[in-house]
C-alpha positions, 0 to 999 in steps of 0.5 A, spaced: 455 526 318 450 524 324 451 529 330 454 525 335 452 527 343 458 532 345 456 535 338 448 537 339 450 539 347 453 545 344 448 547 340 443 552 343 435 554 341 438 561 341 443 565 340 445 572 339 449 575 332 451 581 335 452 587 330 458 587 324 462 593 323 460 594 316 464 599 312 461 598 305 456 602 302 449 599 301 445 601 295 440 598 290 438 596 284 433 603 282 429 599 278 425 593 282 420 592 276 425 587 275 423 583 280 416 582 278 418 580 271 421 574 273 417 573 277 412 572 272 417 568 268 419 564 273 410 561 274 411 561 266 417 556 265 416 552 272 409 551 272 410 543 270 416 543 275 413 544 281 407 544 284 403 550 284 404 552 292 411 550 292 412 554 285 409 560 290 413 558 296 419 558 291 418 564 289 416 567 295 424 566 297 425 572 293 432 570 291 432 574 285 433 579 290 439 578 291 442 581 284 438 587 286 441 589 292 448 585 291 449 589 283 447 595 284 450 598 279 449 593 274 451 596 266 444 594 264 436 592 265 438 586 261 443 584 265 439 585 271 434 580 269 438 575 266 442 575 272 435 574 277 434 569 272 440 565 273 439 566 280 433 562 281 435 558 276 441 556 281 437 555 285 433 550 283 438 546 281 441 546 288 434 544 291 433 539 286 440 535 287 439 535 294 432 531 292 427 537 296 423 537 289 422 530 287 429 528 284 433 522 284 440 521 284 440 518 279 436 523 276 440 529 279 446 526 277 443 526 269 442 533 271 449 535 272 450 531 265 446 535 261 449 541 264 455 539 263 454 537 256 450 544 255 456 549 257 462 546 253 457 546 246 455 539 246 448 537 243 442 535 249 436 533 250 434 536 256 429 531 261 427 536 265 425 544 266 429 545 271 436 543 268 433 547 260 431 554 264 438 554 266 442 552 260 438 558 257 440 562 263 447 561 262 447 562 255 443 568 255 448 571 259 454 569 254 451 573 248 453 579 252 460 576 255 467 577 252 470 571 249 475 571 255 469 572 261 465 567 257 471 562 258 472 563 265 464 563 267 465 555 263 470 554 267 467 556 273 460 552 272 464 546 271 467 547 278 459 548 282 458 542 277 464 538 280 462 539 287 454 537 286 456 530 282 461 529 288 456 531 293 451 527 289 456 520 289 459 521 296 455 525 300 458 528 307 463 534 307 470 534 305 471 541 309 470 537 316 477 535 315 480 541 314 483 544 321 483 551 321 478 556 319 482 559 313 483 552 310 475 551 310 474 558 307 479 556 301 475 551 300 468 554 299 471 558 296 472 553 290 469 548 291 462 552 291 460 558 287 465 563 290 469 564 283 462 563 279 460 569 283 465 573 281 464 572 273 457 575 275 460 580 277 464 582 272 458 580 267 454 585 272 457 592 272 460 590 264 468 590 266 473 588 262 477 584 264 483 581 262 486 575 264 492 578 267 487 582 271 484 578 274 489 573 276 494 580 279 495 577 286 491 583 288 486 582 284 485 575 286 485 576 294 481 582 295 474 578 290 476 572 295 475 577 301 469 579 298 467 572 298 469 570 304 465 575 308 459 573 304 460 566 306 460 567 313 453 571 313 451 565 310 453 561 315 450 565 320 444 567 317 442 559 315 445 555 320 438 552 323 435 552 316 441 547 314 442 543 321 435 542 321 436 538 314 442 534 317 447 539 313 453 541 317 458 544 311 458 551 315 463 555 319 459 554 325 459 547 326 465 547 324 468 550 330 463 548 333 465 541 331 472 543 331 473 547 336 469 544 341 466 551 341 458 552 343 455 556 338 455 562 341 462 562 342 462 560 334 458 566 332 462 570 336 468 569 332 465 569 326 463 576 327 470 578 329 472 574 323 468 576 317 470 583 320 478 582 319 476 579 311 473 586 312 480 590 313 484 586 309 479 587 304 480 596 304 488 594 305 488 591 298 482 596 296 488 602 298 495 598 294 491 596 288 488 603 287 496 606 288 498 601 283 498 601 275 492 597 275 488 604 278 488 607 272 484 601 268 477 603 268 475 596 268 479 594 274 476 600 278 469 599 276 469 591 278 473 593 285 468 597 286 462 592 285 465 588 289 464 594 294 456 594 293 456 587 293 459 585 299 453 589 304 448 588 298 449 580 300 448 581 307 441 584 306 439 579 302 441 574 307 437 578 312 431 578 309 429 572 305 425 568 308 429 561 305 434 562 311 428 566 316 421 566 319 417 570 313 414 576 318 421 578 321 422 585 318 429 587 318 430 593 320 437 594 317 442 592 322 445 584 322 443 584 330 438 579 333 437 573 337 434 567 333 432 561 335 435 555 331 430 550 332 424 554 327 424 552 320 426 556 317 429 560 324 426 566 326 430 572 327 427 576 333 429 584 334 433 585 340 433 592 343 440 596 343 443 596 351 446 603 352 
């Protein structure tokens, strides 16, 4: 989608992303020697992928930071590993599709074949490392999922796959013709990796859930609110990094677009809003845990990785440097000023005014 005039005028350098009221507790991974295992192992199984400084840089992203600060009170170290793996695994497969790294789209969409192959027991021959080290990923952690949760992790990587081939045929967003915010949400939710995210989560804390858990009305809704939080700090926290790509599958630029909102208008908004995902998250939390399924320790222990993992998310969006300038410190708080035109964005501390 090109930005056409009316657009770009409402798009400032800077804008300000005031502070979210946060209610979840924060906590982290106790053991961050995980972080440099994979990091290691991430030289080892890309060394033919990339080239040694973008191998670096890539690194330097820290994505597998993710697992530390949004699983917190994963079962297992062999599950956090496996889970850091995945993640930058992932990743790769995204920048590769979106040709940061050298592919074709015939090749990213050979890619997505092999994967889909892979995931449903299908013999292949993998023609990159980057489409092999994620087949490995998924199949690693499937040793230790239920036969139900390895179904349900299936069916949801074939939706993440879907999405890329459709992107990959059809470029553009789908999303930009929806009206409303809630309708957008709906659809990253499941066009992108909300439902995926949510059978990690599952896999992380070790919960053993049915199906019939995990589709309660209840249960449902309150991992979508979870899901929709992170997805608008997503969008807050990338938002120049993906505009200055040319990328306008984000809320803001919905609204802007939409709305015909200035962008501090819409980061306004989708502060009050990730807020309200936030109360209707705690409004659920309170009827599930007064109803039957508060006496499976299973159902408790997901609910409550959903509560880690929602602020953990949040860290991670402020400190990687994918989405800003490698010097920010963040200082624990979802409160600055950025410029939108750095690549990436630089966030910039702003003092409290009394």
């Amino acid at each position: 989608m090109r930005e056409n005039s009316a657009v770009a005028a409402r798009i400032s350098d800077s804008v300000h992303l005031r502070e979210l009221q946060t209610i979840f507790p924060l906590r982290r991974y106790s053991d961050e020697t995980t972080a440099t295992e994979v990091a290691d192992w991430m030289r080892e199984v890309y060394a033919n992928s990339y080239a040694a400084d973008q191998l670096e840089y890539f690194i330097s992203q820290n994505v597998r930071d993710v697992v530390l600060s949004g699983f917190p009170k994963a079962a297992s170290r062999h599950r956090v590993v496996w889970l850091m793996k995945y993640y930058e695994a992932l990743t790769a497969v995204d920048d590769a599709a979106n040709s940061r790294y050298r592919m074709t789209e015939r090749e990213a969409l050979h890619m997505v074949e092999e994967l889909e192959r892979s995931i449903h027991g299908r013999p292949v021959e993998f023609a990159t490392d980057i489409s092999r080290v994620m087949a490995e990923c998924i199949q690693g952690m499937q040793v230790d999922m239920s036969e139900g949760l390895s179904g349900r992790f299936v069916d949801t990587f074939q939706i993440y796959l879907d999405r890329l081939r459709r992107e990959l045929i059809h470029p553009g967003s789908h999303a930009m013709d929806l009206d409303t915010v809630e309708e957008f949400s709906s659809f990253r939710f499941e066009n992108y990796s909300g439902p995926c995210i949510l059978t990690q989560l599952e896999y992380a804390v070790g919960a053993d859930i049915t199906e019939q858990q995990i589709t309660d009305p209840d249960v449902e809704k309150i991992g979508r609110m979870a899901i929709y939080h992170s997805q608008i700090v997503n969008d807050l926290t990338s938002f120049g990094r993906e505009s200055n790509h040319g990328e306008h599958c984000n809320l803001a630029y919905f609204l802007i677009l939409k709305e015909e909102m200035k962008l501090q208008e819409a980061f306004d908004q989708l502060c009050d809003q990730a807020e309200r995902y936030d109360e209707e998250f705690w409004r659920l939390r309170k009827r599930i845990l007064s109803g039957p399924l508060a006496f499976d320790d299973d159902v408790l222990t997901y609910i409550h990785g959903l509560e880690y993992m929602i602020p953990g998310f949040d860290m991670w969006h402020f400190m990687t440097n994918r989405f800003r300038n490698p010097e920010y410190v963040w200082d624990g708080l979802a409160y600055s000023t950025f410029d939108t035109s750095d690549k990436p964005q630089n966030y910039l501390p702003k003092q409290r005014t009394s």
